[in-house]
C-alpha positions in Angstrom: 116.6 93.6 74.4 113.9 95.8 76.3 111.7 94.9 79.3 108.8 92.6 79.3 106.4 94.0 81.5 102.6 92.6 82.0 100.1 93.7 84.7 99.2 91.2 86.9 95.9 90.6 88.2 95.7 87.8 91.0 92.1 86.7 92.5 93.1 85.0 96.0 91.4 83.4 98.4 90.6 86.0 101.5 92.0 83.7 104.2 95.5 83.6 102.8 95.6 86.6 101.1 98.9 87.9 103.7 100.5 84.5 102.4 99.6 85.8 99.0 101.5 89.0 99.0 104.0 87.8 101.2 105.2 85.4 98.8 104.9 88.3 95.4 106.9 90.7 98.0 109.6 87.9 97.8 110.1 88.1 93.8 112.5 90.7 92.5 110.4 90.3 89.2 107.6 91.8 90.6 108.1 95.3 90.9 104.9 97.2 91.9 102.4 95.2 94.2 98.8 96.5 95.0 96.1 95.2 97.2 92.9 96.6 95.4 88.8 96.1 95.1 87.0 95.2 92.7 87.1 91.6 90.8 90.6 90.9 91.7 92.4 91.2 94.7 96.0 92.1 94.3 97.2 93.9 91.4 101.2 93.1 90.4 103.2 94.6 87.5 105.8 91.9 87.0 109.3 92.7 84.8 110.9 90.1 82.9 113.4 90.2 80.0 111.1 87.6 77.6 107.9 86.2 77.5 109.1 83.2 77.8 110.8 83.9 81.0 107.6 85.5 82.4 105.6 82.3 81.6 108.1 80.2 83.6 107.3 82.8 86.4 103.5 82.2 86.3 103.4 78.7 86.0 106.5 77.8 87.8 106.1 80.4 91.0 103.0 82.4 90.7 100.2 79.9 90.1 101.9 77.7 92.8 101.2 80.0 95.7 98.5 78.6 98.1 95.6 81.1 98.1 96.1 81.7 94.5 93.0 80.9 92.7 92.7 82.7 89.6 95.5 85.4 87.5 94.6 87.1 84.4 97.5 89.2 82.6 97.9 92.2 80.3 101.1 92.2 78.5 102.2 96.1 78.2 102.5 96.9 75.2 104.4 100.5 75.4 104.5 102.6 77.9 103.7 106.4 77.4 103.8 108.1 81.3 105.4 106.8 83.8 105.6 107.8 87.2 104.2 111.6 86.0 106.2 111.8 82.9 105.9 111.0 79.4 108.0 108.6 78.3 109.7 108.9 74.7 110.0 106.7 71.9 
């Protein structure tokens, strides 16, 4: 069974947004964690083996965070470069 991976993007509330990425930092599921700009403020790419397991995540973990307000995800689909290198198959 392959990866499940989905790109996360969390919109926190400034005053906890530490408490925010200390608590992502925590989860061995999330495997990249940005701080960005733009309409969202942290950026996470989160690796689970199902869907399923990656909405027990969200609703369970994620969306329980204080200082989360809002998370929209973008299930990835395949992957074609990663980390400077195509990527076969």
């Amino acid at each position: 069974m392959g990866k499940f991976l989905v790109i996360l993007n969390v919109y926190v509330d400034s005053r906890r947004l530490e408490d925010v990425v200390e608590a992502l930092l925590g989860m061995p599921e999330v495997v990249d964690l940005y701080e960005v700009t733009g309409s969202y403020d942290v950026v996470a790419v989160v690796e689970t083996d199902s869907k399923e397991s990656f909405r027990s995540l969200l609703v369970k973990r994620i969306l329980r965070i204080g200082g989360v307000k809002e998370t929209n995800s973008s299930v990835i689909l395949h992957v074609h470069k990663r980390a400077g290198e195509a990527v076969e198959g």
